[in-house]
FIKOLZA-1660 file (N, C-alpha, C; in steps of 0.1 Angstrom, whole numbers, plus 5000, padded with zeros to 4 digits):
% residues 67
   i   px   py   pz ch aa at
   1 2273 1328 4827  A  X  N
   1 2266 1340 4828  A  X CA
   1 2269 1349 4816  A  X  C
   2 2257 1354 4811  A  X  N
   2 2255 1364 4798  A  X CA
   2 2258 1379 4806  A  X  C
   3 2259 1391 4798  A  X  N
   3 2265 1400 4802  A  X CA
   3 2259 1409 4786  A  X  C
   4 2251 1417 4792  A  X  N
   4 2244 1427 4777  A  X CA
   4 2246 1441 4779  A  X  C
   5 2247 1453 4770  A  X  N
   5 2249 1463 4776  A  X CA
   5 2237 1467 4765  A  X  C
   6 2228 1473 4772  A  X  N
   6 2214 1477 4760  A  X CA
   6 2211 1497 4762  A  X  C
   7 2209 1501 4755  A  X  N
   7 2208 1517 4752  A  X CA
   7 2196 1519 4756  A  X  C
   8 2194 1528 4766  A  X  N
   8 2181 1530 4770  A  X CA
   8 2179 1549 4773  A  X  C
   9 2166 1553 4766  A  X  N
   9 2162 1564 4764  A  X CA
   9 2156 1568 4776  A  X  C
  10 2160 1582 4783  A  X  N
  10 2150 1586 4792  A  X CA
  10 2154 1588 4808  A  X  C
  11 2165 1581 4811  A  X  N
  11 2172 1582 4823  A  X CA
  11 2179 1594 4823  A  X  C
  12 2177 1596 4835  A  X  N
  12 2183 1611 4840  A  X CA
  12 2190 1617 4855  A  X  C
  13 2184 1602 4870  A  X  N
  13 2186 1607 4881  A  X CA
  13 2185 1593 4888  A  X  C
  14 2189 1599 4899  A  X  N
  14 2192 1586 4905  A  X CA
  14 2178 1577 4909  A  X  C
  15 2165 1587 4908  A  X  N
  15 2154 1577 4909  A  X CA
  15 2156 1567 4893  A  X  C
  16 2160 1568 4888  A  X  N
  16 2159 1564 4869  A  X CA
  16 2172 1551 4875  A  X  C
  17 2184 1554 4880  A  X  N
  17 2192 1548 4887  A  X CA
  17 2184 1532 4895  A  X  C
  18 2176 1539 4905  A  X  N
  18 2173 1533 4916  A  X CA
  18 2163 1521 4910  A  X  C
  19 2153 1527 4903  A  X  N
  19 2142 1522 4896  A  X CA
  19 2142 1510 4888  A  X  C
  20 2152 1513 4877  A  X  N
  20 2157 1502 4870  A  X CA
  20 2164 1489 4874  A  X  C
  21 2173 1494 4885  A  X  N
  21 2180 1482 4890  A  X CA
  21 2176 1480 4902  A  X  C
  22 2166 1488 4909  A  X  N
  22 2156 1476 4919  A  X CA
  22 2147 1465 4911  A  X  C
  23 2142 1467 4902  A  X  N
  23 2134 1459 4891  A  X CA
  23 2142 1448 4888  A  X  C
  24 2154 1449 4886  A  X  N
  24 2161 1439 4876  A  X CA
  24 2164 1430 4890  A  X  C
  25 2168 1437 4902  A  X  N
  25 2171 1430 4913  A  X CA
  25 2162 1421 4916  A  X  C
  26 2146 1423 4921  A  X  N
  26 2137 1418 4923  A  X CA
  26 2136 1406 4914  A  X  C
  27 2140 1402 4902  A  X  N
  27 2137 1394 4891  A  X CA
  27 2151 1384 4898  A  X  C
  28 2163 1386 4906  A  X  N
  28 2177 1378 4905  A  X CA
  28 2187 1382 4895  A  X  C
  29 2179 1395 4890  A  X  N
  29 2194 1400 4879  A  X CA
  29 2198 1410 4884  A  X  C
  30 2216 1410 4881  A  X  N
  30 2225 1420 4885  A  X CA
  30 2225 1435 4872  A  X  C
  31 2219 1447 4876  A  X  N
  31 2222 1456 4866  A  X CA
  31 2228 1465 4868  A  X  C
  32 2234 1475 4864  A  X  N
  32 2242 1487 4864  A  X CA
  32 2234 1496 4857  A  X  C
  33 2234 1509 4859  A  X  N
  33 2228 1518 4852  A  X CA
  33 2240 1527 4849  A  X  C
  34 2246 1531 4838  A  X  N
  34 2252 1546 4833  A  X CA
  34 2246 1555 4830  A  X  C
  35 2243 1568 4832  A  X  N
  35 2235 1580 4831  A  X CA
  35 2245 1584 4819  A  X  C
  36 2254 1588 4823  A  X  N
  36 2262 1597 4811  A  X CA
  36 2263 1585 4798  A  X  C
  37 2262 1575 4799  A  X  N
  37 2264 1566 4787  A  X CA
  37 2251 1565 4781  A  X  C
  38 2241 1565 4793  A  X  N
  38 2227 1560 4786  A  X CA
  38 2226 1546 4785  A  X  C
  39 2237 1539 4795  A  X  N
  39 2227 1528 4790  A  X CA
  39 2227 1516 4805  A  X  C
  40 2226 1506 4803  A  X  N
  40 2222 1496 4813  A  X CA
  40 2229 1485 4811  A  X  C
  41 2238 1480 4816  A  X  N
  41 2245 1464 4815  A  X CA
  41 2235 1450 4826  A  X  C
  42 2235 1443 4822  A  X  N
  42 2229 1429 4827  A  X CA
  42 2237 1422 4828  A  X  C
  43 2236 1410 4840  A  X  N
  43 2247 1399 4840  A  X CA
  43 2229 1390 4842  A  X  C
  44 2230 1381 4831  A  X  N
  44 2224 1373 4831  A  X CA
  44 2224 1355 4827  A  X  C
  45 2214 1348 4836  A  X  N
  45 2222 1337 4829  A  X CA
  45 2206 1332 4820  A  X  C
  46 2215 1331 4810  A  X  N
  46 2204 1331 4794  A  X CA
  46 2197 1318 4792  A  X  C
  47 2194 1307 4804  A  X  N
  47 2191 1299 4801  A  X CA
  47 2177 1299 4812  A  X  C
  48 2178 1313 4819  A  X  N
  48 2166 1314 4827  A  X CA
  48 2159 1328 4823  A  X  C
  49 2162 1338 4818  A  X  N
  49 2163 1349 4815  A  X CA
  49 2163 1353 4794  A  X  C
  50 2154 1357 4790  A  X  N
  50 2158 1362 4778  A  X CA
  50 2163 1375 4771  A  X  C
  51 2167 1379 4767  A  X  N
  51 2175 1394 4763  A  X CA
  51 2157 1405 4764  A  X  C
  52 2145 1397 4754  A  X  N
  52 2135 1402 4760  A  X CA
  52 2127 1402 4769  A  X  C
  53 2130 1395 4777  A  X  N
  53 2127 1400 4795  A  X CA
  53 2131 1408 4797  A  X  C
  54 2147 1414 4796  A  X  N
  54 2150 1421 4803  A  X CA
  54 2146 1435 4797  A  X  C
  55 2143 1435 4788  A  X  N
  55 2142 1448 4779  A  X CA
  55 2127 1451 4784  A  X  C
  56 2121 1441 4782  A  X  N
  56 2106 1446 4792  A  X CA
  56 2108 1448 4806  A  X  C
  57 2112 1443 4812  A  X  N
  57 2118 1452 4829  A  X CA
  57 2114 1464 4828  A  X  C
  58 2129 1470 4817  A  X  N
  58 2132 1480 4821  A  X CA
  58 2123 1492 4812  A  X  C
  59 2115 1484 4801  A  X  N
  59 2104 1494 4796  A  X CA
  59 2091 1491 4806  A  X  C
  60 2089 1482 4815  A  X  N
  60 2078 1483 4825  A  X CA
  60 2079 1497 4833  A  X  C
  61 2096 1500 4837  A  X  N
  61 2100 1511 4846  A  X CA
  61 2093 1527 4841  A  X  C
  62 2092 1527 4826  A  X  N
  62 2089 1539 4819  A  X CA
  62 2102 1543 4813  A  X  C
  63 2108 1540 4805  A  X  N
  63 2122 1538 4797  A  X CA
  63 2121 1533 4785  A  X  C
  64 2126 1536 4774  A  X  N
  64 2126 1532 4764  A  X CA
  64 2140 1526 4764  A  X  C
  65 2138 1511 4754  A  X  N
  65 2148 1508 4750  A  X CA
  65 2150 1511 4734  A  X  C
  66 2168 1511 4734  A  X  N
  66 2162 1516 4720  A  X CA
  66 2169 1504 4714  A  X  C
  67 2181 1496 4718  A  X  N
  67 2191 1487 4713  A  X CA
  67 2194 1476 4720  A  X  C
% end
């Protein structure tokens, strides 16, 4: 299992919370969301999943990634 922590612009509440890591759920990935950090951690395993998948997830949600 891979494990990313990516910076993402735009989150602010627990829908931004909810939103992103129902998305990543629905796909079989585990995410976390930090508000005060800004950003998003992934546990992923990288032989089914690429770093840009997941980054499109969570710009499908309306989020920008920035890192």
């Amino acid at each position: 299992m891979e494990q990313v922590t990516i910076k993402v612009e735009g989150m602010s509440c627990m829908h931004c919370v909810n939103s992103i890591e129902g998305a990543l759920k629905e796909r079989n990935l585990k995410g976390s969301v930090d508000l005060q950090a800004g950003t998003v951690t992934v546990q992923y395993a990288a032989d089914k999943t690429s770093l840009a998948q997941i980054k499109e997830i969570i710009e499908e949600q309306g989020y920008d990634v920035v890192a």
